[in-house]
Backbone bond lengths (Angstrom), bond angles and torsions (degrees), N, CA, C in turn:
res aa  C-N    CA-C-N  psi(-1)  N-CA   C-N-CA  omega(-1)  CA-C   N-CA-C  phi
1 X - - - 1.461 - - 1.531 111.30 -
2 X 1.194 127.06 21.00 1.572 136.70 166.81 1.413 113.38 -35.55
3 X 1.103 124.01 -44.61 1.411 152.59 -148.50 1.765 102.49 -100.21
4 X 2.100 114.44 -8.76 1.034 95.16 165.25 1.498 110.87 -137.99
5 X 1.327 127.15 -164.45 1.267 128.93 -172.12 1.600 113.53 -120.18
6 X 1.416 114.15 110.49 1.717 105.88 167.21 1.014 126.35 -69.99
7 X 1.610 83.65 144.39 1.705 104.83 -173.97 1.887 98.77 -111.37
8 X 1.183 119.11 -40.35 1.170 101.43 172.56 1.914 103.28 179.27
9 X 1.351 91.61 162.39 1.661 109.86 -164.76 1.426 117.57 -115.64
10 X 1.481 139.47 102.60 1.421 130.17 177.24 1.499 99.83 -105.86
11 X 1.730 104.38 154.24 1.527 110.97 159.27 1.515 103.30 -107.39
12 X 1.594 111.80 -178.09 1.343 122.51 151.85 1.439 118.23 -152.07
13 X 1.108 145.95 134.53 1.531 143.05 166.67 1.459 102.37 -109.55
14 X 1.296 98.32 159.43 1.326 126.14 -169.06 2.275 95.86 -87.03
15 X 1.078 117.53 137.95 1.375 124.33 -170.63 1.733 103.59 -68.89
16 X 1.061 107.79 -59.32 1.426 132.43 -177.19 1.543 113.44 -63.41
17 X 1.086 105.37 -38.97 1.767 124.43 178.43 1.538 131.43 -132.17
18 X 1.032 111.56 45.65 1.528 105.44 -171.22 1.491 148.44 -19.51
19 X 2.007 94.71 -34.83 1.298 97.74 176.31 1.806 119.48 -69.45
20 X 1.863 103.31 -4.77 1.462 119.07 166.16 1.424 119.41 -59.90
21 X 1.099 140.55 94.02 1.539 133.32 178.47 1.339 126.71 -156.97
22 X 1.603 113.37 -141.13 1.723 94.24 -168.88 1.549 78.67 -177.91
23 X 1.525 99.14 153.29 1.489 114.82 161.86 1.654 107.65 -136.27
24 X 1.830 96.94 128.23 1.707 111.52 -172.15 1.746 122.90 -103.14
25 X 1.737 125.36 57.35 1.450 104.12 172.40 0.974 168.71 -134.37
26 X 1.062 141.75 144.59 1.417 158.99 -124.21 1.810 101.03 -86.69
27 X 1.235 102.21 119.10 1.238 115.32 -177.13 2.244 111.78 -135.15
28 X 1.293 80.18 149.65 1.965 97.57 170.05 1.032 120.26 -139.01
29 X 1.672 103.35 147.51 1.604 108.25 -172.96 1.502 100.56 -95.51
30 X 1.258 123.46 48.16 1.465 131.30 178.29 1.242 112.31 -150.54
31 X 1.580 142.44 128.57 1.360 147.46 -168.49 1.518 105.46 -64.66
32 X 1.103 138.26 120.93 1.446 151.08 -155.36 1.926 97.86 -91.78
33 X 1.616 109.08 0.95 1.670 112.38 -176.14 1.237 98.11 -114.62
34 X 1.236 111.11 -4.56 1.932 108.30 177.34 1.624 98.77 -110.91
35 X 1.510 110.69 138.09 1.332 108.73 155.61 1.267 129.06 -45.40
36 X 1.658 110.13 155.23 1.804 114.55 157.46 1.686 109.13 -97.08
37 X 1.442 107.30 160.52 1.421 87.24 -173.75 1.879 87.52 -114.29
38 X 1.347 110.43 -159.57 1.228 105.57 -176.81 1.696 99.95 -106.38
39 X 1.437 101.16 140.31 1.332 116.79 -168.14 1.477 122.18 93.25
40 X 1.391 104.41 8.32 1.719 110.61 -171.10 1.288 88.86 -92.56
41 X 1.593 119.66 146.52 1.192 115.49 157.17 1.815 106.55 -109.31
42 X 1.808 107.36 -178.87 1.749 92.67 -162.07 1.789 77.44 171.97
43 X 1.624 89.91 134.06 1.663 110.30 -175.36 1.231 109.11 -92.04
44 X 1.342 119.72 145.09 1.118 140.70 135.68 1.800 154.56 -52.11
45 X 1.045 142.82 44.32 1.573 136.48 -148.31 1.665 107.27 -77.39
46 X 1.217 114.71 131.85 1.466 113.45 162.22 1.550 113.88 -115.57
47 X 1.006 123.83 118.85 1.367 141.94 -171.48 1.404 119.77 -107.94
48 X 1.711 113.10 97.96 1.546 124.03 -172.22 1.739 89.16 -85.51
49 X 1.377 109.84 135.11 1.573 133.65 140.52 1.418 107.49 -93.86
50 X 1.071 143.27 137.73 1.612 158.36 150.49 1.764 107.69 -91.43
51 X 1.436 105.44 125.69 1.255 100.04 175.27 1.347 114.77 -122.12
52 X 1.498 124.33 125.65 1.520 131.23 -178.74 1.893 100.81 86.50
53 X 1.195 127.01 13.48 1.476 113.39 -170.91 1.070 121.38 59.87
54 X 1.340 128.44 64.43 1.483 117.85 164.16 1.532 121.49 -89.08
55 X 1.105 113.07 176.68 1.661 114.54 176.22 1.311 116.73 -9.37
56 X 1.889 89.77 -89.42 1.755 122.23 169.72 1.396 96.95 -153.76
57 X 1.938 79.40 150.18 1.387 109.65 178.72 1.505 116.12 -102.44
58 X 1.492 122.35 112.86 1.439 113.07 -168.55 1.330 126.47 -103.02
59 X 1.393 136.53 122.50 1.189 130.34 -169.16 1.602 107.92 -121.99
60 X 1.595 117.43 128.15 0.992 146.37 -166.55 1.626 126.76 -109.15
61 X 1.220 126.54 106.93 1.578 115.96 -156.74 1.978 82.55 -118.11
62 X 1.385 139.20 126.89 0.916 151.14 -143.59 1.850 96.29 -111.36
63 X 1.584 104.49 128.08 1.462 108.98 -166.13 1.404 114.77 -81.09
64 X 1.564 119.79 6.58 1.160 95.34 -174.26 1.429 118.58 -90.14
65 X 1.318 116.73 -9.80 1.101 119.75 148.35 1.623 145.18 27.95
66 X 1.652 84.31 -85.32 2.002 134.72 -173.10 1.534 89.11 -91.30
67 X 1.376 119.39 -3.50 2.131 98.52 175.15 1.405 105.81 -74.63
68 X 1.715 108.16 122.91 1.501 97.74 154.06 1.699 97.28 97.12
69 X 1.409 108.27 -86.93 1.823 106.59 -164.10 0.758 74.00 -87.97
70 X 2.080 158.13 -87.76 1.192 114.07 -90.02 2.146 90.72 -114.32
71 X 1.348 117.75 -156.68 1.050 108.26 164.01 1.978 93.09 -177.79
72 X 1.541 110.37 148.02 1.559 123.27 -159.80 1.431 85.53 -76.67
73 X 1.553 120.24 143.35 0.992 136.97 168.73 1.752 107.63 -86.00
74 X 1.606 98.10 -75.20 1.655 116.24 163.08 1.337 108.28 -154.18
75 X 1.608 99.70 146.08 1.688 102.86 -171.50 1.428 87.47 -129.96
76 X 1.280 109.81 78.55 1.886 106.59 159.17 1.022 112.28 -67.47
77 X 1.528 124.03 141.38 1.474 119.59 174.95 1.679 127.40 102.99
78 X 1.701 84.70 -7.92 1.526 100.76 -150.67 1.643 104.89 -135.40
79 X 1.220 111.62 113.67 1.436 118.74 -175.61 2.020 116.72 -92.57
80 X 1.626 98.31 115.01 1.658 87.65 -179.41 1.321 119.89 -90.39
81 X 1.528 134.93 108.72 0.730 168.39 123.34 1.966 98.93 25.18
82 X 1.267 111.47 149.17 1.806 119.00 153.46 1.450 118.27 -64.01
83 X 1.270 95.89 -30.61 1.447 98.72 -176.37 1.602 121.82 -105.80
84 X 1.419 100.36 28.37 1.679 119.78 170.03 1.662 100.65 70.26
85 X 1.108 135.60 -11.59 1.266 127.73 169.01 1.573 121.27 -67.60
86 X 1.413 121.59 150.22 1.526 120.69 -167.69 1.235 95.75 -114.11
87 X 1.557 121.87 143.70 1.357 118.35 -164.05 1.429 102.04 -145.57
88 X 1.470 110.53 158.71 1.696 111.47 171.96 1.445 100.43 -166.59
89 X 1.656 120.55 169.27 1.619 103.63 -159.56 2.200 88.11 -145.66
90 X 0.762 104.99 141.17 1.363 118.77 167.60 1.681 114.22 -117.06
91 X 1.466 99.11 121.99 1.896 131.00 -161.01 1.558 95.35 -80.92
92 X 1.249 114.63 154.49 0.971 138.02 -172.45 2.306 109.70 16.00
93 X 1.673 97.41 -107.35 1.281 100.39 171.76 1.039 102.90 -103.59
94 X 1.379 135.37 -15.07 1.743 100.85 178.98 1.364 115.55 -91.46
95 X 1.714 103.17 147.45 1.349 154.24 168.64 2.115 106.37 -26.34
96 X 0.865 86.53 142.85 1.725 80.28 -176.46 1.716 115.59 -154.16
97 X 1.562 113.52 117.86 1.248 106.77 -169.68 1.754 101.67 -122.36
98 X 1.214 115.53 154.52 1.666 114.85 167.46 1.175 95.52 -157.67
99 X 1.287 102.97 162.59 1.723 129.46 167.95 0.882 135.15 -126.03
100 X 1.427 110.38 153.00 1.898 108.82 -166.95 1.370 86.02 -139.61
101 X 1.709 98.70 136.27 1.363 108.89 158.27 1.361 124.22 -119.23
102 X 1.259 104.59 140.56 1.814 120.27 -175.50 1.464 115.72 -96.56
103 X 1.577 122.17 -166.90 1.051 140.08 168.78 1.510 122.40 -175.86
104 X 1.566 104.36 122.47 1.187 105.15 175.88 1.431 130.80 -58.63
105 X 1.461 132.30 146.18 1.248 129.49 178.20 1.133 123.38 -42.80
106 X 1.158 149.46 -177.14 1.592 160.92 165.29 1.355 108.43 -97.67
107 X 1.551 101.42 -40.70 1.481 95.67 -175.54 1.325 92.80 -114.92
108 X 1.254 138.83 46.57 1.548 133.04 174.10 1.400 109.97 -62.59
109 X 1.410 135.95 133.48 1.328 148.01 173.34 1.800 102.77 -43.34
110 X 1.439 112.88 120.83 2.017 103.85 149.15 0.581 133.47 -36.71
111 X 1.171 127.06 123.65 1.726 139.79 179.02 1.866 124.16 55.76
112 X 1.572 100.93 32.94 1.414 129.62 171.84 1.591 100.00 -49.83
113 X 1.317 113.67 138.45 1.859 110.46 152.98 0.965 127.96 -108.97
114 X 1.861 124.31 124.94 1.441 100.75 176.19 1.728 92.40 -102.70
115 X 1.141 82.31 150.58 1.734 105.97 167.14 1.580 128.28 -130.79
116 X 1.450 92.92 97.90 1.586 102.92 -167.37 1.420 110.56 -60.13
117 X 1.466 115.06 150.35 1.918 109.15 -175.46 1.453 100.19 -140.36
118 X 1.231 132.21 112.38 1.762 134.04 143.44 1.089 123.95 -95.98
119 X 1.760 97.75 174.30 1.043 106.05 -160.11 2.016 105.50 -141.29
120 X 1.063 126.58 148.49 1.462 106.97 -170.54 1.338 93.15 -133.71
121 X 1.748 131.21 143.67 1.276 143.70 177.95 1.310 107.09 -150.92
122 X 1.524 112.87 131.36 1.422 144.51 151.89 1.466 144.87 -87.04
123 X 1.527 122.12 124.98 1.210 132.77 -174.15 1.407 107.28 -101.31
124 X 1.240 125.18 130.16 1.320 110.13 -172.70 1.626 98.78 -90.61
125 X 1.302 117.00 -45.26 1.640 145.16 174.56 1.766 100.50 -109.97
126 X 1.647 98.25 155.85 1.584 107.44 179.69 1.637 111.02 -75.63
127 X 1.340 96.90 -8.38 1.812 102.92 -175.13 1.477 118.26 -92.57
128 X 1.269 111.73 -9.73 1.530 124.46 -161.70 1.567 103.30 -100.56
129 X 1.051 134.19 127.10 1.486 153.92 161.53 1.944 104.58 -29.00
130 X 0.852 64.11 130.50 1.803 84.94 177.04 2.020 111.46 -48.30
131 X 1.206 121.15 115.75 1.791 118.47 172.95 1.083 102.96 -102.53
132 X 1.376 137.10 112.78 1.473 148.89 179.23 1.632 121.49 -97.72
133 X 1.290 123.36 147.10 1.280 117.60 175.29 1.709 98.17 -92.25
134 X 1.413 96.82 170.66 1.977 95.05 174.66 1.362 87.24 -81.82
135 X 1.650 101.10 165.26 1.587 123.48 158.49 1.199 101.53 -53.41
136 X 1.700 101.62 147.92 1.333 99.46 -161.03 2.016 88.55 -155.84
137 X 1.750 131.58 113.15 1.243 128.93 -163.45 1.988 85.18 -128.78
138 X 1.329 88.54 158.17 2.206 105.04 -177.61 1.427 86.14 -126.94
139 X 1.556 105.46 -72.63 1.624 105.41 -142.94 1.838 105.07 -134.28
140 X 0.906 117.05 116.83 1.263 126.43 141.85 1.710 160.82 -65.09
141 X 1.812 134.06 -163.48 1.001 123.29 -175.50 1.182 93.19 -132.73
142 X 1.577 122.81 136.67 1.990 107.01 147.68 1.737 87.14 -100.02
143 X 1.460 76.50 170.22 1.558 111.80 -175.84 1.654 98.45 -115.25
144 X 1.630 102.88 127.00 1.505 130.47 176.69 1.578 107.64 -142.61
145 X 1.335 87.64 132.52 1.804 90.03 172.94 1.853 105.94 -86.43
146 X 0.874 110.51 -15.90 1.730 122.55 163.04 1.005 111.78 -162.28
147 X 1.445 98.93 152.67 1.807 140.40 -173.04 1.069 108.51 -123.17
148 X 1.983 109.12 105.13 1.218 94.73 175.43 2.146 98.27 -118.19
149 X 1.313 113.93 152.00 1.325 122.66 172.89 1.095 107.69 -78.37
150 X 1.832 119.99 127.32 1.232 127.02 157.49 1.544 129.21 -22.19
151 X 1.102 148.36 169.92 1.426 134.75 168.40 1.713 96.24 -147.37
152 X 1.326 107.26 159.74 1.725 122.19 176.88 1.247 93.94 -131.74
153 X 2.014 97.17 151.54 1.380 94.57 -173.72 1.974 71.06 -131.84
154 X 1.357 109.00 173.49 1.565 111.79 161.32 2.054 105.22 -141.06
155 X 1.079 96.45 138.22 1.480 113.24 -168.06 1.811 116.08 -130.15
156 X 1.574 107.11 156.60 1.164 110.58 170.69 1.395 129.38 -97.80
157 X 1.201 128.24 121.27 1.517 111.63 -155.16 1.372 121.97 -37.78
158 X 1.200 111.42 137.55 1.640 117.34 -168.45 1.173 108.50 79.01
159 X 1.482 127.08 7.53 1.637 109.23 173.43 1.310 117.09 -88.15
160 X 1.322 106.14 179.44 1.579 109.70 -179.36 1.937 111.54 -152.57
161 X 1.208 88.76 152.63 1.625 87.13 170.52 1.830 99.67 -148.47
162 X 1.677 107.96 175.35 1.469 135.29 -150.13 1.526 105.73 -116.23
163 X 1.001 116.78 125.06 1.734 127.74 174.72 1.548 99.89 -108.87
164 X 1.558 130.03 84.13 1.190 139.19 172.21 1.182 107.58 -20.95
165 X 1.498 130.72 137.49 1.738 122.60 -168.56 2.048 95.90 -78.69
166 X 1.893 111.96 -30.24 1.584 113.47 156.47 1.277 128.93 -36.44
167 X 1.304 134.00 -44.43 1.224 158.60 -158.10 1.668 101.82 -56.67
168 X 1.083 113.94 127.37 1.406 131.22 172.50 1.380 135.59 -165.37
169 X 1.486 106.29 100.01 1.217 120.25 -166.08 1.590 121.03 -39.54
170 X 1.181 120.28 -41.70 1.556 132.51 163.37 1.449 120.92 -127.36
171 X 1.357 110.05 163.61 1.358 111.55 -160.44 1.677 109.16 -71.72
172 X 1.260 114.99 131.70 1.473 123.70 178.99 2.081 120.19 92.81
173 X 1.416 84.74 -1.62 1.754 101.56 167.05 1.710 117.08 -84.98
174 X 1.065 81.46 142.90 1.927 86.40 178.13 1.732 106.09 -152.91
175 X 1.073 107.02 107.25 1.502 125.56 156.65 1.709 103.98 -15.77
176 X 1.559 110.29 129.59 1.556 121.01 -177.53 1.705 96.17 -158.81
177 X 1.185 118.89 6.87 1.412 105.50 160.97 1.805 123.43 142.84
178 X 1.299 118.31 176.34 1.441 100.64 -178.91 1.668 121.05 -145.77
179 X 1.096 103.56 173.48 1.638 81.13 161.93 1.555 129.43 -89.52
180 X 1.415 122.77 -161.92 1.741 111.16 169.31 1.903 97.08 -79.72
181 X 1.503 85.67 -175.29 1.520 110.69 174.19 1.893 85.85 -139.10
182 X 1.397 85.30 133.51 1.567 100.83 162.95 1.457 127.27 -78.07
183 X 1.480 128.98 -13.04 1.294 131.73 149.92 1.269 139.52 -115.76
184 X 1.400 102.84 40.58 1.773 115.90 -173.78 1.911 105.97 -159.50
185 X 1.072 103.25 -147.83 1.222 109.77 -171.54 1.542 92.01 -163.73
186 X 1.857 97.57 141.83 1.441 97.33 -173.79 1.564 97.08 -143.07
187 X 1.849 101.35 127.49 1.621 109.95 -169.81 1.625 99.92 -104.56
188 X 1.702 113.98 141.24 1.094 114.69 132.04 1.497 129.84 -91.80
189 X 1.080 103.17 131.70 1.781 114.46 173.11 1.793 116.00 -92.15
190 X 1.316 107.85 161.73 1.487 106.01 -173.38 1.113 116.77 -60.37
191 X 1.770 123.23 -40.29 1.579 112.73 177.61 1.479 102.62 -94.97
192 X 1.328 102.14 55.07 2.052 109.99 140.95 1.700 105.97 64.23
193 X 1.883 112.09 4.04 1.420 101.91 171.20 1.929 101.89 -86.45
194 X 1.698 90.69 166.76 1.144 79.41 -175.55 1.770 105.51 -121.70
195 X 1.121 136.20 175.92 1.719 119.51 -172.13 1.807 83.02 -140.88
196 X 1.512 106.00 150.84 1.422 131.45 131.06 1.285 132.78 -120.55
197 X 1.121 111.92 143.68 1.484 128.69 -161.67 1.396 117.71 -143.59
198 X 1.414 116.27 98.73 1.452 118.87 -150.36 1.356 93.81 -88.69
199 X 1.268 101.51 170.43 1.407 133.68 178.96 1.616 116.78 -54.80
200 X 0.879 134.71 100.74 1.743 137.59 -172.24 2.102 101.60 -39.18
201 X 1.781 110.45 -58.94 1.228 97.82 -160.12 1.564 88.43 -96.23
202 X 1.606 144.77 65.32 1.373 147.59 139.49 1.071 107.92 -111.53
203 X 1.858 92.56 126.93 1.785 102.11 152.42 1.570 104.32 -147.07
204 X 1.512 93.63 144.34 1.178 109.06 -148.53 1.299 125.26 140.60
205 X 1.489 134.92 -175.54 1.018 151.15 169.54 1.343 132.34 -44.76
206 X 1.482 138.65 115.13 1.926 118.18 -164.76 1.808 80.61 -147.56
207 X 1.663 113.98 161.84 1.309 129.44 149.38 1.125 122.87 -158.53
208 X 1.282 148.94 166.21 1.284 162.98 169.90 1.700 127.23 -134.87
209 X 0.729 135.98 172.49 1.785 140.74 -172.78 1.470 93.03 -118.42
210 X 1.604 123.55 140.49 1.616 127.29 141.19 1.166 106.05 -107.35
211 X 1.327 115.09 145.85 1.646 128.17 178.26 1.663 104.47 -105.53
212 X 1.598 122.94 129.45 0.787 101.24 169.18 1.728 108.02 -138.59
213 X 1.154 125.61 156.52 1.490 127.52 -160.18 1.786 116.44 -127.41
214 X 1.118 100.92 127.82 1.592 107.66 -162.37 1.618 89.13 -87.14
215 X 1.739 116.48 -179.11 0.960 128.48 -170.97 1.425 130.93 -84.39
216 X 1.573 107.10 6.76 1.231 119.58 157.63 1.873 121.29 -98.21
217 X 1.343 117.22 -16.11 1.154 115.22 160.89 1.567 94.72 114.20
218 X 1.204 107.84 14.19 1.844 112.23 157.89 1.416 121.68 -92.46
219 X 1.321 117.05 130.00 1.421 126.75 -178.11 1.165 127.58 -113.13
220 X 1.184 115.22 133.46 1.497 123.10 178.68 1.783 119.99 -125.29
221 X 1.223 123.95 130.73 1.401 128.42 175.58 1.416 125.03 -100.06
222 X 1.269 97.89 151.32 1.496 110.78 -161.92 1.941 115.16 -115.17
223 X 0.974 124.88 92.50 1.624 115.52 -162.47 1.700 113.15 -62.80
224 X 0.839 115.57 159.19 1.828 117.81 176.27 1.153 103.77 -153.13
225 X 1.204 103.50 139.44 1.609 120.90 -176.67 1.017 116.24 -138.01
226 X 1.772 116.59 140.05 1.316 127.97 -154.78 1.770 110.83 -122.85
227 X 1.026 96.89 120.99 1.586 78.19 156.65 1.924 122.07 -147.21
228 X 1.001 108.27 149.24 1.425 142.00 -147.10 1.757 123.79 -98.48
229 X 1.235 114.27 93.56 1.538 94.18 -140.40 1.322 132.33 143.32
230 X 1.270 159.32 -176.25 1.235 171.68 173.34 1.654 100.67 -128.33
231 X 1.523 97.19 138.14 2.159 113.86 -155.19 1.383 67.18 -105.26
232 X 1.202 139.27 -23.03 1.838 118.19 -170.86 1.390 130.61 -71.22
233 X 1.330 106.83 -21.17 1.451 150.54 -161.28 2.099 100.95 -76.28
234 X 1.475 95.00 -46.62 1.427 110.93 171.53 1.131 109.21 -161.46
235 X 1.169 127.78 102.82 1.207 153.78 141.17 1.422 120.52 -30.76
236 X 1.627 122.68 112.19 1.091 107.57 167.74 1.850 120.08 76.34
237 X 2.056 101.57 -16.18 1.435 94.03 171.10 1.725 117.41 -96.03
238 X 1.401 107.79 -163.35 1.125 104.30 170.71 1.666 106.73 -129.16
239 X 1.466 123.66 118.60 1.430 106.55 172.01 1.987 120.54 -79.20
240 X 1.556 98.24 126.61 1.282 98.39 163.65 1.917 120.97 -115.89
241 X 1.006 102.72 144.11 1.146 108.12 171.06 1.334 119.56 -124.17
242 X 1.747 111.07 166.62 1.409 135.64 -150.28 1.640 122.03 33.65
């Protein structure tokens, strides 16, 4: 599973027998530190371990999931449940993996979380009542229709530089505005560039937000951070003032 990213790990033992059990986990072929956007689709793997051969090993990926943002693409392998949970079982000792693929909404809410939840259960015998672990979630997704990376700029006191009002970090973004900076001054001009121009007696530390808005009228901001000064001066500190 090199090739994917965990999302999360359950055990279970058997009450009566411990060395009876199972290991349940939840993996994606998508980095769980990068957003999904809406309309992305992105797999799922659940991966049964069986420990000592029991009956069956049951692994449980919990439906609430898919309410609202997300929705099942195809879950081969994978049985949905009455109770919206997706299920699949690994026989005796062998190992058992399947996948389900999803897709985010179109109209999924900004900065939505999904938080995937399983669950893992063991039979020691086909006659014996089901031993379950609790739901059990690590890591999740937010949902962004864009991702934009912070940027650093470094300056000489009183300097300044220009954010072309053209300028657009990804395709279909366009600059519409920002917040202040507490040690500079920040101009809009008529053709939509924007300028900072720091403070003559700061050195040290400065930032501001750009907002920028795609062609449906969703916005996303981008932070920038300034600093003012020579990094040799202090190393590793941070200047504050007043």
């Amino acid at each position: 599973m090199s090739d994917w990213y965990p999302l999360a790990q359950a055990w279970v033992s058997h009450p009566e027998s411990p060395r009876h059990g199972g290991r349940l986990e939840l993996f994606s072929d998508v980095d769980p530190q990068l957003p999904l956007a809406p309309g992305q689709t992105f797999s799922l793997t659940l991966s049964i371990t069986p420990q000592d051969a029991p009956f069956r090993t049951y692994g449980y990926l919990l439906g609430d999931v898919f309410e609202g943002v997300t929705s099942v693409v195809t879950h081969k392998g994978l049985g949905k449940l009455g109770n919206g949970r997706y299920a699949t079982y690994a026989s005796g000792a062998e190992p058992r993996a399947v996948t389900l693929v999803a897709r985010i909404a179109d109209d999924a809410a900004e900065g939505s979380y999904l938080l995937p939840r399983i669950v893992v259960g063991v039979k020691r015998t086909e006659e014996e009542r089901l031993v379950s672990s609790m739901s059990v979630s690590h890591v999740g997704f937010r949902v962004r229709r864009h991702w934009l990376p912070g940027r650093s700029m470094m300056l000489p006191p009183g300097g300044r530089f220009v954010i072309p009002g053209d300028y657009s970090p990804a395709a279909g973004l366009r600059l519409v505005g920002s917040t202040f900076a507490a040690h500079g001054t920040l101009l809009g001009a008529p053709d939509g560039s924007l300028t900072y121009q720091a403070d003559h007696d700061h050195v040290g530390y400065d930032g501001f937000s750009c907002c920028f808005e795609d062609e449906s009228g969703h916005r996303v901001w981008s932070e920038i951070t300034v600093y003012t000064g020579d990094l040799s001066h202090s190393p590793g500190a941070i200047r504050t003032d007043g």
